[in-house]
N, CA, C and O of each residue as an XYZ file, in Angstrom:
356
protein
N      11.471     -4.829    -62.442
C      11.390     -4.286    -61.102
C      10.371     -5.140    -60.334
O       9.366     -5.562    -60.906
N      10.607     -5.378    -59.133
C       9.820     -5.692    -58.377
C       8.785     -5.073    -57.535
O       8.567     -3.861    -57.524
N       8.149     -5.953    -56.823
C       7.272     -5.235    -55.706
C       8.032     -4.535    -54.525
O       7.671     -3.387    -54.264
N       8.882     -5.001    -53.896
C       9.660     -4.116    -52.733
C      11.026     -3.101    -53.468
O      11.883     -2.317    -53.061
N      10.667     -3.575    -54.515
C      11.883     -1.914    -55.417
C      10.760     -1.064    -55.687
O      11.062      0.125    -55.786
N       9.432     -1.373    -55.846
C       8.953     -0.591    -56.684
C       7.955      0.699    -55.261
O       7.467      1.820    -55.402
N       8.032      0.003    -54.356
C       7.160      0.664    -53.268
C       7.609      1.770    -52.644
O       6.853      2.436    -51.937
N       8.786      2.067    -52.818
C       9.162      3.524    -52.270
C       9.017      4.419    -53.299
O       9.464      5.534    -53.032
N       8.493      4.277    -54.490
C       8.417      5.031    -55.165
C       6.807      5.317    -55.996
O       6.576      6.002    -56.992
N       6.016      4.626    -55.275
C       4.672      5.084    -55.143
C       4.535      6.443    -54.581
O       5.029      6.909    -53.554
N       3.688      7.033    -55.550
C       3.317      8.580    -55.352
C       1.524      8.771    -54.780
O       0.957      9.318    -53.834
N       1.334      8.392    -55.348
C      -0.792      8.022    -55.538
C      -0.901      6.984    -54.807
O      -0.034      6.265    -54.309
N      -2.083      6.944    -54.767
C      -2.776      5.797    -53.757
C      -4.294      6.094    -54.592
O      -4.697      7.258    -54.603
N      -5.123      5.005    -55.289
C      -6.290      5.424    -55.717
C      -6.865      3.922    -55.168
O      -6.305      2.826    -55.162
N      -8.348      4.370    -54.667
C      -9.434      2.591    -54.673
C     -10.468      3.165    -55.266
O     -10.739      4.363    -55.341
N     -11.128      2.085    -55.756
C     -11.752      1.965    -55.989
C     -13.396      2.579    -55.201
O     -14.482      2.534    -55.779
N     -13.185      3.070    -53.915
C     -14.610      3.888    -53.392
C     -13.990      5.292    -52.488
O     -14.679      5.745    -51.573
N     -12.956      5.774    -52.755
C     -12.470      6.298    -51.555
C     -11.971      7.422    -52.898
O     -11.817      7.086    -54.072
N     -11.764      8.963    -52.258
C     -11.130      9.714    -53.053
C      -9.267      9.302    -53.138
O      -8.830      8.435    -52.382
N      -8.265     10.082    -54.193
C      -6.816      9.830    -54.048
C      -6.300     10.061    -52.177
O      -6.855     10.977    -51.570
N      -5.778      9.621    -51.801
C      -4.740      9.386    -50.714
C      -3.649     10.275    -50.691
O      -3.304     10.662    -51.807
N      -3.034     10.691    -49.768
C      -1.780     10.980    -49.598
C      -1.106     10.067    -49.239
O      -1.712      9.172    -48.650
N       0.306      9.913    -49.424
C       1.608      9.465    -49.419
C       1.227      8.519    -48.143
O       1.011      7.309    -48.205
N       1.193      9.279    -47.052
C       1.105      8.908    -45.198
C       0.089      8.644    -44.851
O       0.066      7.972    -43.820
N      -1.461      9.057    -45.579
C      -2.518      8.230    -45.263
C      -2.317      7.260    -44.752
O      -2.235      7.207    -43.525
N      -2.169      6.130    -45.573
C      -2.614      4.635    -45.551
C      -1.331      3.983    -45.952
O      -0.456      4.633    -46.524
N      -1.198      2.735    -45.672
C      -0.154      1.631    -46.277
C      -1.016      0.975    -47.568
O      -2.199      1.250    -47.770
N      -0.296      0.149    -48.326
C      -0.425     -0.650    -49.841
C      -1.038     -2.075    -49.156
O      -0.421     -2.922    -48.511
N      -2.111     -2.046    -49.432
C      -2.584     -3.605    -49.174
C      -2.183     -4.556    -50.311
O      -1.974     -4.411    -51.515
N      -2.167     -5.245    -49.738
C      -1.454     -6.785    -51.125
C      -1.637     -6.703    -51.880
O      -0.861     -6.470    -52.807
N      -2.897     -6.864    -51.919
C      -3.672     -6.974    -53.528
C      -3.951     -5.500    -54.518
O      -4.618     -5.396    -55.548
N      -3.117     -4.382    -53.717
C      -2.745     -3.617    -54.908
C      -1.450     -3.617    -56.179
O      -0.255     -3.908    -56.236
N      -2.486     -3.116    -57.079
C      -1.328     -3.197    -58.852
C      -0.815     -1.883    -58.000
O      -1.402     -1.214    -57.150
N       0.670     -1.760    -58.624
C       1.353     -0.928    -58.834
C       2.012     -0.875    -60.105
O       2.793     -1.761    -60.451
N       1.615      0.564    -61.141
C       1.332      1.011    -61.939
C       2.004      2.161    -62.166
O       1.464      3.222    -61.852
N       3.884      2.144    -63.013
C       4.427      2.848    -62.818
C       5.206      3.317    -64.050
O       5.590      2.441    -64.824
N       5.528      4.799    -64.366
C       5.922      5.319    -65.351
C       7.179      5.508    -65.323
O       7.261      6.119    -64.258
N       8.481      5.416    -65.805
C       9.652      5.968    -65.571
C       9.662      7.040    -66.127
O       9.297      7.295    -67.274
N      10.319      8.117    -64.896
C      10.601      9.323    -65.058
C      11.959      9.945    -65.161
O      12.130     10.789    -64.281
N      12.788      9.816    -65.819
C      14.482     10.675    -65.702
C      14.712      9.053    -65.103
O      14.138      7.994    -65.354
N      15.532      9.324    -64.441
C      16.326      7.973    -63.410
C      15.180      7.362    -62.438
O      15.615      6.339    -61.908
N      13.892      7.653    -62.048
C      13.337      7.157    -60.996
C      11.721      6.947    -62.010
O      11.386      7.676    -62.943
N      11.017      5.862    -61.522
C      10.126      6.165    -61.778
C       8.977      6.469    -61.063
O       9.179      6.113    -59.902
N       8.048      6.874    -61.162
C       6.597      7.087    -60.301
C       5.919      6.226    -60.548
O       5.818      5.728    -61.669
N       5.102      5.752    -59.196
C       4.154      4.476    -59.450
C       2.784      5.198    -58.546
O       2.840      6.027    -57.638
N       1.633      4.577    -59.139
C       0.218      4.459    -58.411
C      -0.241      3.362    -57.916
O      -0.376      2.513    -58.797
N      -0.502      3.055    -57.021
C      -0.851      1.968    -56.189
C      -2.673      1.876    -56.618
O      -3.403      2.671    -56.026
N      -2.970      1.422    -57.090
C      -4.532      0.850    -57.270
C      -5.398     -0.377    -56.767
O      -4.926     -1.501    -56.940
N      -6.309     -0.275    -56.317
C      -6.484     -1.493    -55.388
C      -8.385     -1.591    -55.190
O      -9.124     -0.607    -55.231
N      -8.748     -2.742    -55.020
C     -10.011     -2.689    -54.877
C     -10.298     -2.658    -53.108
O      -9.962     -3.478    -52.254
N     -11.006     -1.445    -52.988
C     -11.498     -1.754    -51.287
C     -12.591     -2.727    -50.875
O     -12.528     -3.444    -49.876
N     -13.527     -2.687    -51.677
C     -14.705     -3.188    -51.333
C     -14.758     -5.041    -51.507
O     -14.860     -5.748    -50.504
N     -14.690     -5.508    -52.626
C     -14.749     -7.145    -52.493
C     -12.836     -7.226    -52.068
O     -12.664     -8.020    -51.143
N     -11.877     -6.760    -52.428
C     -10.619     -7.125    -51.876
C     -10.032     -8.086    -53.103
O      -9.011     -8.754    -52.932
N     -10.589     -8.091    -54.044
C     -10.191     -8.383    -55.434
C      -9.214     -7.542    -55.765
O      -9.076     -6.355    -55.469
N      -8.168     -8.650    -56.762
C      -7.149     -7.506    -57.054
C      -7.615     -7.329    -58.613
O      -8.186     -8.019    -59.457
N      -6.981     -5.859    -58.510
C      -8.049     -5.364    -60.041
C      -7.249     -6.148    -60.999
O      -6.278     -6.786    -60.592
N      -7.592     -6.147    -62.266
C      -7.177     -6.798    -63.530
C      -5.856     -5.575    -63.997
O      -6.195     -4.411    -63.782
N      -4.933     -5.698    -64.385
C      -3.729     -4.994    -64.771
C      -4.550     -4.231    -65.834
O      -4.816     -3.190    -65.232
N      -5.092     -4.135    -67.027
C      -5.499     -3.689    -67.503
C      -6.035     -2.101    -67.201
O      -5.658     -0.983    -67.553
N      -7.160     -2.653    -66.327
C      -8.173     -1.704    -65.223
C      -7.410     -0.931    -64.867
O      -7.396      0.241    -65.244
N      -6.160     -1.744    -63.591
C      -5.498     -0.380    -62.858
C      -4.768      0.506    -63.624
O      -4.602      1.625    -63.137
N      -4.100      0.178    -65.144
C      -3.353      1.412    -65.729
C      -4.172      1.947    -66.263
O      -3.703      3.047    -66.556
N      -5.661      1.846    -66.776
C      -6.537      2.897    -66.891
C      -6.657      3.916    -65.738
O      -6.343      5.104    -65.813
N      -7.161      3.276    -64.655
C      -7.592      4.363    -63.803
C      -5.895      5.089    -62.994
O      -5.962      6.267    -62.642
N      -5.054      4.629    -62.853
C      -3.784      5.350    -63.178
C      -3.279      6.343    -64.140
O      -2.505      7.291    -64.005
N      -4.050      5.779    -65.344
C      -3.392      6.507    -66.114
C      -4.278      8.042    -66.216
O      -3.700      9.123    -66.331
N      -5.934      7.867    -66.141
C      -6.958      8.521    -66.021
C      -6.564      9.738    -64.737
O      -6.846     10.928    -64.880
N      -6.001      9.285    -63.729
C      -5.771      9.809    -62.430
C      -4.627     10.958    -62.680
O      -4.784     12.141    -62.382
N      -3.660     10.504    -63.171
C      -2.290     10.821    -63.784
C      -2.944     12.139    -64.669
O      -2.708     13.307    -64.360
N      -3.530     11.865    -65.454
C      -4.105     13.055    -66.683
C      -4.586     14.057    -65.770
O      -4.075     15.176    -65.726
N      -5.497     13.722    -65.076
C      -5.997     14.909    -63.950
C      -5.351     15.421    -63.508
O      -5.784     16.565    -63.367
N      -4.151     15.276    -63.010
C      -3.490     15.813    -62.549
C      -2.456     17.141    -63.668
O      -2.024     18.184    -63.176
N      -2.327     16.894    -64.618
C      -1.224     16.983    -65.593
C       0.191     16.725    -65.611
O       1.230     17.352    -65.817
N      -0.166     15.573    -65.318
C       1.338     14.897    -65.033
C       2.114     14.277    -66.310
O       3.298     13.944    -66.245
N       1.330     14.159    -67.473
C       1.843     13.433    -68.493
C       2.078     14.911    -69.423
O       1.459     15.974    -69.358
N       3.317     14.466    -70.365
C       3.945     15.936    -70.607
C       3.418     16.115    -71.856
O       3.775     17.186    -72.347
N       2.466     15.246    -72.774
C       1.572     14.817    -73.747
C       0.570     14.070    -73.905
O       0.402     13.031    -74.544
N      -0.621     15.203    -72.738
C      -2.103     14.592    -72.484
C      -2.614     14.115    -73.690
O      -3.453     13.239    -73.479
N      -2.406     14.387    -75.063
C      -2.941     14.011    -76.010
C      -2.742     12.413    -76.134
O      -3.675     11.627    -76.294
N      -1.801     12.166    -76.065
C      -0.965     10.689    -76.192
C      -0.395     10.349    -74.790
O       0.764     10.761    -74.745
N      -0.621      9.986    -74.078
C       0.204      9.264    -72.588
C       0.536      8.438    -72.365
O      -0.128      7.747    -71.593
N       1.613      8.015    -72.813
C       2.274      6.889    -72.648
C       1.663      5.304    -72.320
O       0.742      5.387    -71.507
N       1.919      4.005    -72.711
C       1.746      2.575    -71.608
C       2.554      3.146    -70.472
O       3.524      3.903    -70.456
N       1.742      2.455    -69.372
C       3.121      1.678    -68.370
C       4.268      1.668    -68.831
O       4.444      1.432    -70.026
N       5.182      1.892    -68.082
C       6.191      1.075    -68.058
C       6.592     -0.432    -66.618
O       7.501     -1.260    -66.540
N       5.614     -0.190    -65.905
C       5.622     -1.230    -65.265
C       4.185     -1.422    -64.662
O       3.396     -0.478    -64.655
N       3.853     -2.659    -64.155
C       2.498     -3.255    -63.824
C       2.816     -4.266    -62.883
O       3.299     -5.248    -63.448
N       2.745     -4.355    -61.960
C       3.379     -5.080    -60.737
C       1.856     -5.558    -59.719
O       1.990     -6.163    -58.655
């Protein structure tokens, strides 16, 4: 998947100094990972991004704090174990 397949299906919005986002907040600056799980037929993605230097985070980083974000929520259907990615964009 790509970057313009994968952007309508961003759910989250997290940076690095700012609390989570809604949907309509804000737009995806470039240099955000998108960090996405397949769900049934569609998947969900988190957009992660550094605000402050404008560095793009290390892939690593953003599916932590995705995945970290994701748990808070209870979105994973086995907090014990939560899945990799399935995509990192």
């Amino acid at each position: 998947m790509n970057r313009q397949a994968a952007l309508p299906y961003v759910s989250h919005r997290i940076t690095d100094s700012y609390p989570p986002r809604d949907q309509e907040e804000t737009t995806i600056p470039d240099n955000a990972r998108l960090v996405g799980w397949q769900c049934g037929h569609e998947p969900l993605f988190v957009a992660v991004w550094d605000s402050v230097t404008g560095n793009r985070v290390e892939a690593s980083d953003a599916e932590d704090a995705a995945r970290e974000y994701l748990l808070a929520r209870n979105w994973f259907a086995d907090a014990a174990n939560p899945p990799d990615a399935d995509h990192i964009i």
